[in-house]
N, CA and C atoms as a LAMMPS dump frame, in Angstrom:
ITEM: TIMESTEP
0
ITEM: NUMBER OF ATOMS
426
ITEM: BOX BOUNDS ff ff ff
-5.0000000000000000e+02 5.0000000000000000e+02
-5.0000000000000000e+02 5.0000000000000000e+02
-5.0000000000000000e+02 5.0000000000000000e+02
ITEM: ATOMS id mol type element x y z
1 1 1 N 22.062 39.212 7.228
2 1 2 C 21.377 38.939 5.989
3 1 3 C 22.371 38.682 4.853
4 2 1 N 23.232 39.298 5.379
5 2 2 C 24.55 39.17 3.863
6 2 3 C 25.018 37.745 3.937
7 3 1 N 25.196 36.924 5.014
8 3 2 C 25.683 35.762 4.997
9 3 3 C 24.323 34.507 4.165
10 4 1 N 23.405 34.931 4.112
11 4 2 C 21.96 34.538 3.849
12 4 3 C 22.661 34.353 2.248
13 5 1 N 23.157 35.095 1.4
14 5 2 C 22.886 34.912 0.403
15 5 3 C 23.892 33.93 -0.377
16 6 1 N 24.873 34.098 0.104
17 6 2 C 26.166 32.905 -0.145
18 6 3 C 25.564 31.352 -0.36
19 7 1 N 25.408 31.399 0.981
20 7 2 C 24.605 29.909 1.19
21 7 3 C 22.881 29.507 0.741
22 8 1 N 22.21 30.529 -0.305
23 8 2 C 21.072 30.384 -0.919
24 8 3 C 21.647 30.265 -2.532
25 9 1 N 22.79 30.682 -2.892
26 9 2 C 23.45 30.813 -3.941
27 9 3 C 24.301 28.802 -3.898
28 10 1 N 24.636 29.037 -3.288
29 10 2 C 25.231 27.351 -2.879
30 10 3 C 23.952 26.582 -3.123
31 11 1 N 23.137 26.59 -2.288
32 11 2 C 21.817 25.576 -2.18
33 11 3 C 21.263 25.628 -3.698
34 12 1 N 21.565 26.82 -4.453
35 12 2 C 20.224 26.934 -5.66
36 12 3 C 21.592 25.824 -6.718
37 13 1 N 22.997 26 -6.111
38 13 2 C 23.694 25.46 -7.321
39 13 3 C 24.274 24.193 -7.236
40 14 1 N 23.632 23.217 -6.362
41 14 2 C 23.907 22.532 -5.446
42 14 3 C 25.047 22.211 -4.761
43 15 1 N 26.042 22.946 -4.23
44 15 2 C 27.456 23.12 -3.918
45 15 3 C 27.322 23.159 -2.533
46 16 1 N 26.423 22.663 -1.703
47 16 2 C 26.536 22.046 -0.606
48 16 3 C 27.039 21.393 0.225
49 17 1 N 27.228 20.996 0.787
50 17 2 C 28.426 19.622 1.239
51 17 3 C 27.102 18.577 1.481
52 18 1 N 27.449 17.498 1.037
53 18 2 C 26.042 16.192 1.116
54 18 3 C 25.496 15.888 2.025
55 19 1 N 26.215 16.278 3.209
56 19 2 C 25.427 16.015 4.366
57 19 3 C 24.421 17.349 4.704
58 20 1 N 24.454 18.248 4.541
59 20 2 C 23.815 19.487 4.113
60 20 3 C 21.94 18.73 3.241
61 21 1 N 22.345 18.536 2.513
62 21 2 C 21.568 18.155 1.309
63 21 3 C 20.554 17.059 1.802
64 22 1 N 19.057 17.2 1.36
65 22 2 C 18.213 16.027 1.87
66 22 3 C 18.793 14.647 1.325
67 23 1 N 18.56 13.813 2.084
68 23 2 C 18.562 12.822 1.637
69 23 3 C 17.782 11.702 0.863
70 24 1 N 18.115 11.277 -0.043
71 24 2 C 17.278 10.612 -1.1
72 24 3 C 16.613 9.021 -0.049
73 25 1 N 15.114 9.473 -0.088
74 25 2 C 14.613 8.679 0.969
75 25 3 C 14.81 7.153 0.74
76 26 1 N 15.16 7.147 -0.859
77 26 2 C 15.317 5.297 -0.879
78 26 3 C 16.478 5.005 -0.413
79 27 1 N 17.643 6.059 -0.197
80 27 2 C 19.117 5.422 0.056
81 27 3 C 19.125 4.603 1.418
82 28 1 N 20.454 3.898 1.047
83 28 2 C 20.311 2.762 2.086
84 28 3 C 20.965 3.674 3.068
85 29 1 N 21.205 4.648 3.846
86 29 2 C 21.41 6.169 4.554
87 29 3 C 20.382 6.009 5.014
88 30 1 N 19.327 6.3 4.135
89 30 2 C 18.276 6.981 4.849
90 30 3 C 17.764 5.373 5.452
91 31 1 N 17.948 4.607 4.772
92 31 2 C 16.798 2.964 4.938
93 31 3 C 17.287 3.213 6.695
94 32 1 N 19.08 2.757 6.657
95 32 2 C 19.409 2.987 8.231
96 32 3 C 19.017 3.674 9.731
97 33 1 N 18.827 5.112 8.815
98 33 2 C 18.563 5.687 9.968
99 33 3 C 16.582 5.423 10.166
100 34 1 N 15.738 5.289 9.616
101 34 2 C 14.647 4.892 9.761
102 34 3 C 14.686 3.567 10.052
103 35 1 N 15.508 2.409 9.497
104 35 2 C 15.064 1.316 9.663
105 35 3 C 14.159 0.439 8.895
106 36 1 N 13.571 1.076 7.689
107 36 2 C 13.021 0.781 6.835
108 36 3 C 12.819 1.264 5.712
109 37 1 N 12.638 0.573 4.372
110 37 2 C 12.583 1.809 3.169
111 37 3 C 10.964 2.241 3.284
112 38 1 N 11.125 3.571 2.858
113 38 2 C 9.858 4.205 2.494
114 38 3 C 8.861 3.028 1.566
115 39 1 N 7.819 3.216 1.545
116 39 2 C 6.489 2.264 0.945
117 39 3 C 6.842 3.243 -0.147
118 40 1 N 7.228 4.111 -0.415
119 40 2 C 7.388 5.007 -1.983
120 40 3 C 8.604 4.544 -2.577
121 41 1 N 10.018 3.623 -1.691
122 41 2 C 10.62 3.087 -2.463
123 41 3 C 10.665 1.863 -3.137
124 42 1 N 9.392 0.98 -2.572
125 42 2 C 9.213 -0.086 -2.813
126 42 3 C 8.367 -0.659 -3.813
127 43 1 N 8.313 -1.597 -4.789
128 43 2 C 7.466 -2.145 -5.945
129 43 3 C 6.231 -2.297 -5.4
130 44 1 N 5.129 -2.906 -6.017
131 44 2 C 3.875 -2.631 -6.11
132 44 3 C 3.672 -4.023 -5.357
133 45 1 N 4.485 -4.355 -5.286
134 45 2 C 4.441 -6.26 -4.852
135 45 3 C 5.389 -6.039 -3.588
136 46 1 N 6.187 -4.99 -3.097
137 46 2 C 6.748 -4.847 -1.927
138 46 3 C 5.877 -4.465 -1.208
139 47 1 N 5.29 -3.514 -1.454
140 47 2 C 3.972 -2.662 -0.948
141 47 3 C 3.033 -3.533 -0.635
142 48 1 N 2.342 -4.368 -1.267
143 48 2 C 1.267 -5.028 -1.52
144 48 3 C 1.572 -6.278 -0.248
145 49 1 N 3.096 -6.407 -0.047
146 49 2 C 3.364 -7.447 1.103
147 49 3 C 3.435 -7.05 2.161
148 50 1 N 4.227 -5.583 2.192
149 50 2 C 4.4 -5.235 3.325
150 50 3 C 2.761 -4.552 4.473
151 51 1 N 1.606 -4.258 3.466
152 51 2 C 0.377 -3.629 4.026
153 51 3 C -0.303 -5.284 4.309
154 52 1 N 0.034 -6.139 3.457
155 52 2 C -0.638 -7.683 3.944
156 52 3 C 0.449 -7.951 5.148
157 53 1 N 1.37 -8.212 5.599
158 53 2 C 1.975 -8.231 6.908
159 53 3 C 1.711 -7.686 7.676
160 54 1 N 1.304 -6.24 7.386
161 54 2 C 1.011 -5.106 8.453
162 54 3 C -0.454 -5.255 9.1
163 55 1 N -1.472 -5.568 8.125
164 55 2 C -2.159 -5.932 8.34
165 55 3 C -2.729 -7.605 9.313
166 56 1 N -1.704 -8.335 9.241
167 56 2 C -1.995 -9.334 9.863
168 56 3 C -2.504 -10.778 8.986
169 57 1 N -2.114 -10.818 7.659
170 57 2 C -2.228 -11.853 7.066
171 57 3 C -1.249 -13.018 7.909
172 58 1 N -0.181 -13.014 8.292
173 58 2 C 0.586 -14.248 8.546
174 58 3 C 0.884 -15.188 7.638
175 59 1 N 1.066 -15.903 7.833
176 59 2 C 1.204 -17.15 6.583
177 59 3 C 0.608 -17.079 5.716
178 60 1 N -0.21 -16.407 5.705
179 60 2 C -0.898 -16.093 4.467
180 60 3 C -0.702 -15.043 3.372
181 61 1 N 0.502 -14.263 4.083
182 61 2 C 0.55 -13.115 3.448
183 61 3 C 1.298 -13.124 2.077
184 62 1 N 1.889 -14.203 1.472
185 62 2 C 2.109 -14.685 0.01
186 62 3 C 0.467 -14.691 -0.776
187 63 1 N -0.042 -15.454 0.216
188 63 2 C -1.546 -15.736 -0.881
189 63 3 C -2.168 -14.474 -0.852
190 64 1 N -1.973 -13.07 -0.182
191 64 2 C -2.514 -12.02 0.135
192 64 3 C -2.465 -11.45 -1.238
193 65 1 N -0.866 -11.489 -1.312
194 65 2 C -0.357 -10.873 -2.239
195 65 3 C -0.405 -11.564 -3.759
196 66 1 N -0.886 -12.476 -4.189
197 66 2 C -0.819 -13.348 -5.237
198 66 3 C -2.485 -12.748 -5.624
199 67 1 N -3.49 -12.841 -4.722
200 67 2 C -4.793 -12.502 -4.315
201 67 3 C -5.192 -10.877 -5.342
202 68 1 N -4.037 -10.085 -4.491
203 68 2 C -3.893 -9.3 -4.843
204 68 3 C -3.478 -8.637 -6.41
205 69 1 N -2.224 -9.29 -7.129
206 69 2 C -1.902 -9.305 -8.142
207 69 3 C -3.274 -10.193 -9.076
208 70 1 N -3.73 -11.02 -8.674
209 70 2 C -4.699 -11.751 -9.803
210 70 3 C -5.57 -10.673 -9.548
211 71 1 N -6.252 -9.91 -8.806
212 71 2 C -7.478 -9.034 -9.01
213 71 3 C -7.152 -8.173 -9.686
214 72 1 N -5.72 -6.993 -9.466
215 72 2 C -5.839 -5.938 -9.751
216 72 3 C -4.66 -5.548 -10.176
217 73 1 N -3.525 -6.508 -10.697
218 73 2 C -2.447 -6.518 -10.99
219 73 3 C -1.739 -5.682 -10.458
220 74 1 N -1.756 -5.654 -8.893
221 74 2 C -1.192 -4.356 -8.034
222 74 3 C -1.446 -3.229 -7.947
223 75 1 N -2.599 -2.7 -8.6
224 75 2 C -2.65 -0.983 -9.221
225 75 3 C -3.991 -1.008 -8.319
226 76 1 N -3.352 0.063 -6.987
227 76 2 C -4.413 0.205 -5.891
228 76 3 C -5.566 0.948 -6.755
229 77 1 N -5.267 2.034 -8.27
230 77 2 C -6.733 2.535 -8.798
231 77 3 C -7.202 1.828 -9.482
232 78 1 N -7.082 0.269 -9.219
233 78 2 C -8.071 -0.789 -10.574
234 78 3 C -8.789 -0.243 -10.389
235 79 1 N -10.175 -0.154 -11.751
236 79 2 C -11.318 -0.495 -11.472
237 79 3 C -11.906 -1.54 -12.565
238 80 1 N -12.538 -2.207 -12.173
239 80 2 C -13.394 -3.107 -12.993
240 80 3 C -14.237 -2.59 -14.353
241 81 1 N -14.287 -2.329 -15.315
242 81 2 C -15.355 -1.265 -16.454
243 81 3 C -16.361 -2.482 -16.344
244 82 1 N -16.478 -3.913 -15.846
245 82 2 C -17.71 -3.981 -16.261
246 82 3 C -18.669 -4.478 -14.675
247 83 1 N -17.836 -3.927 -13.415
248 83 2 C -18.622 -3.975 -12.136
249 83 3 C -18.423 -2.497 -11.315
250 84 1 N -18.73 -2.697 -10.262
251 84 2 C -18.576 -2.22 -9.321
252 84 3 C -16.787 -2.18 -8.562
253 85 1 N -16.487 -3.122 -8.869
254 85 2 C -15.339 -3.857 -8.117
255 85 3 C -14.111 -2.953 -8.343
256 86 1 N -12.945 -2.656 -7.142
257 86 2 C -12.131 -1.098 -7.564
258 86 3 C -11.282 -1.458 -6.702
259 87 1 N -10.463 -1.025 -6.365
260 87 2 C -8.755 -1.107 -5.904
261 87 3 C -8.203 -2.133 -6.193
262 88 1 N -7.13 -2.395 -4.677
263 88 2 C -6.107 -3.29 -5.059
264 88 3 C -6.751 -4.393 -4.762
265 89 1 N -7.965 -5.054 -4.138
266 89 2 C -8.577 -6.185 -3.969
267 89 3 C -9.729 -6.295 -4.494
268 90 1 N -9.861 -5.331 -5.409
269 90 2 C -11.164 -5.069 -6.126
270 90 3 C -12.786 -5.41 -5.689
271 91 1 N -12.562 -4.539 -4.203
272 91 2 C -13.9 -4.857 -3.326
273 91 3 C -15.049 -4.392 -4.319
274 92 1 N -16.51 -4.219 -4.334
275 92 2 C -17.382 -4.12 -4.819
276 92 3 C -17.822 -3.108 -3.747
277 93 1 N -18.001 -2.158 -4.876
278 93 2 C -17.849 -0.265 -4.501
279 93 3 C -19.344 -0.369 -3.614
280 94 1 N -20.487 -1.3 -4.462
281 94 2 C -21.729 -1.402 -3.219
282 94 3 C -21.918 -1.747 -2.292
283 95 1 N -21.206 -2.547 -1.839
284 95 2 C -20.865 -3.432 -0.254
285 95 3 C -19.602 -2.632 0.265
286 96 1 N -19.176 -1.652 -0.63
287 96 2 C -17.938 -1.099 0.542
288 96 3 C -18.437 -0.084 2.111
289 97 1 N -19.249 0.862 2.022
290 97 2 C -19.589 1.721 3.112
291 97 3 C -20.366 0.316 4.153
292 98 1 N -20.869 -0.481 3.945
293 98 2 C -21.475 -1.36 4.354
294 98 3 C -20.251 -2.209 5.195
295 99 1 N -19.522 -2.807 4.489
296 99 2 C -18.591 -3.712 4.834
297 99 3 C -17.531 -2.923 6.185
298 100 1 N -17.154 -1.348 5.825
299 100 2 C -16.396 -0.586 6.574
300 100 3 C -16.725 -0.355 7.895
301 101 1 N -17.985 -0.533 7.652
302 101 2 C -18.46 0.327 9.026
303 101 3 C -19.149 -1.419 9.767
304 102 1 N -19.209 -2.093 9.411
305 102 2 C -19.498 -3.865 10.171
306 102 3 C -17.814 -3.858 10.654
307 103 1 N -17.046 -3.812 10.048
308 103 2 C -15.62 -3.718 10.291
309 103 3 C -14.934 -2.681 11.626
310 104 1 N -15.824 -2.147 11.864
311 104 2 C -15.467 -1.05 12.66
312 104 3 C -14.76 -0.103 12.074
313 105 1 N -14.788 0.524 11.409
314 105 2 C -13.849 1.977 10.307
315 105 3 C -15.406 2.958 10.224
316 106 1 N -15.042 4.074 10.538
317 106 2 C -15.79 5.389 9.671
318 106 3 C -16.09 5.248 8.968
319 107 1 N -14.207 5.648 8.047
320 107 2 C -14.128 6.125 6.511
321 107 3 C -12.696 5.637 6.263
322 108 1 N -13.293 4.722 5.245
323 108 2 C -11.75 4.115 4.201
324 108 3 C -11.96 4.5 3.097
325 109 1 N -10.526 4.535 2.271
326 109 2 C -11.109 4.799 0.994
327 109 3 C -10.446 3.653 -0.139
328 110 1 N -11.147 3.066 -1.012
329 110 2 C -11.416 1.992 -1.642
330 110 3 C -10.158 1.793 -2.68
331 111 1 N -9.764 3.327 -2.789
332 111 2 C -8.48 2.798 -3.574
333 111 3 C -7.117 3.445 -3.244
334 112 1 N -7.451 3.615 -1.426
335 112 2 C -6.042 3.429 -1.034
336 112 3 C -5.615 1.975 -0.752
337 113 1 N -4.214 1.395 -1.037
338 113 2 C -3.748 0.078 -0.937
339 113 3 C -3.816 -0.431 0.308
340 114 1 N -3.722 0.429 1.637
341 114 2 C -3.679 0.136 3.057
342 114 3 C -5.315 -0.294 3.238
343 115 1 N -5.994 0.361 2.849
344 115 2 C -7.41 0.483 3.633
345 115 3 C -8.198 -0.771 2.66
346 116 1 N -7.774 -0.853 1.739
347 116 2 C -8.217 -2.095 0.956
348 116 3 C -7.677 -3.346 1.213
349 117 1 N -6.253 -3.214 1.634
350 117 2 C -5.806 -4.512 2.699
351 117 3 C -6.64 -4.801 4.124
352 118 1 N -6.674 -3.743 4.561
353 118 2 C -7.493 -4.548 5.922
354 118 3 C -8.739 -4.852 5.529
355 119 1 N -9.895 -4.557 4.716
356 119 2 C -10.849 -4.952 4.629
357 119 3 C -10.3 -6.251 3.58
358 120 1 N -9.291 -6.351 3.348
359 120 2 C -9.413 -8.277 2.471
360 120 3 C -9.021 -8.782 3.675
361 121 1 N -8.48 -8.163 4.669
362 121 2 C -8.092 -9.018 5.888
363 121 3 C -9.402 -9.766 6.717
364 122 1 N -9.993 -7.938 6.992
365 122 2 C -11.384 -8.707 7.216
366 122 3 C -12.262 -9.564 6.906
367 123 1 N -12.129 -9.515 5.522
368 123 2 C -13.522 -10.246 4.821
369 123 3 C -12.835 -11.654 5.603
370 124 1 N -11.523 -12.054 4.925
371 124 2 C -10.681 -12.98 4.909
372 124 3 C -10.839 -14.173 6.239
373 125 1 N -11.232 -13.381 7.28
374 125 2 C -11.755 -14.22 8.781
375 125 3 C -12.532 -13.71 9.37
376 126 1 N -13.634 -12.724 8.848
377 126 2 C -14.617 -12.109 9.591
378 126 3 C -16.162 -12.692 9.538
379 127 1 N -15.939 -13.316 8.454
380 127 2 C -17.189 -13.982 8.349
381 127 3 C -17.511 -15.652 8.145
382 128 1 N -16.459 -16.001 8.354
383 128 2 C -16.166 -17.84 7.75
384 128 3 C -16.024 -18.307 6.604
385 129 1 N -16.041 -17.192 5.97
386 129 2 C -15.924 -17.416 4.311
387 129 3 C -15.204 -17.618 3.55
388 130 1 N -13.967 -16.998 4.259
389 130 2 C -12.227 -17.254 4.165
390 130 3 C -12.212 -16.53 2.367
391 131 1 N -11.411 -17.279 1.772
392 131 2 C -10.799 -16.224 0.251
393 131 3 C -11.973 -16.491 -0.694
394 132 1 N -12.785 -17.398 -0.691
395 132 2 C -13.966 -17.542 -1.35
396 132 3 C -15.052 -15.886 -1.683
397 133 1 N -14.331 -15.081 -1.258
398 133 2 C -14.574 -13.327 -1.222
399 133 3 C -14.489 -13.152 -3.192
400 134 1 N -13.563 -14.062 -3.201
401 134 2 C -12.438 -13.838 -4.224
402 134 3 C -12.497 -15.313 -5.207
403 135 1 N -13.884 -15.39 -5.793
404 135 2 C -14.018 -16.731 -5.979
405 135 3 C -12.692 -17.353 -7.154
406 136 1 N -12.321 -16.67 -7.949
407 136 2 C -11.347 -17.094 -9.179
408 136 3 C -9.704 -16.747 -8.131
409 137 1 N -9.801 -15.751 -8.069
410 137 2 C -8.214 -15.408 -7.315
411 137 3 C -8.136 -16.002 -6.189
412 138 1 N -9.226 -16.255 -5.636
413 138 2 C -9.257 -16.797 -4.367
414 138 3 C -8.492 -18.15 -4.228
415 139 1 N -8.466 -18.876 -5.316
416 139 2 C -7.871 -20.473 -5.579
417 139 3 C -6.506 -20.498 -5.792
418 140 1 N -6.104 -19.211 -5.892
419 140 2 C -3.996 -19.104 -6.386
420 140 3 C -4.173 -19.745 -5.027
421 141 1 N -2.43 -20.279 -5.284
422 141 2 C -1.591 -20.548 -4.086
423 141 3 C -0.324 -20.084 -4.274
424 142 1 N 0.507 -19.837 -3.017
425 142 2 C 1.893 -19.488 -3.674
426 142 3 C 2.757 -20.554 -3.727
């Protein structure tokens, strides 16, 4: 127990040796050994590309993200004050439990950025309707 306190006295003063010490998840250290930066080190427009890739936009995944910025200027808690309409693709909060579960999902929630990407994915080729979801943003191009 006596050796316990040396090294809690070190840790509280940070006199560690650095490899000791967590690592700061954005460093390019840490990027290496994962292979990727954390979605917490990345901009709102890194994020916003990397869940439209992940999701399966493809070539499309510029217009995902352009889509994205014209609805909700990246901020997965938009909400609309004068609709229904809320996250980062600003689905319409009345067609969401509806839309989720035609989609095959349980439970998403509307203003996480992931779960609001796959349902623009969906809308996007699930019904023939393509970005017309999105009648004004829908027309960006990149």
């Amino acid at each position: 127990m006596r050796f316990l306190a040396p090294l809690l006295l070190a840790w509280v003063f940070g006199l560690l040796p650095a490899h000791a010490q967590p690592a700061d998840p954005c460093s390019r250290e840490a990027q290496a050994t994962t292979g990727a930066p954390s979605l917490n080190c990345l901009s709102d427009e890194g994020r916003a590309r990397t869940w439209a890739k992940e999701a399966g936009f493809g070539d499309e995944t510029e217009k995902a993200v352009l889509v994205a910025k014209c609805e909700s200027d990246l901020q997965v808690d938009a909400k609309n004050p004068r609709s229904t309409a809320s996250g980062l693709y600003q689905h319409l909060a009345s067609l969401w439990k509806q839309r989720i579960k035609a989609a095959g999902y349980k439970a998403l929630d509307i203003f996480n950025g992931w779960h609001s990407t796959l349902m623009a994915y969906w809308l996007r080729w699930a019904d023939g309707f393509g970005w017309r979801h999105w009648p004004n943003c829908g027309k960006v191009n990149p």
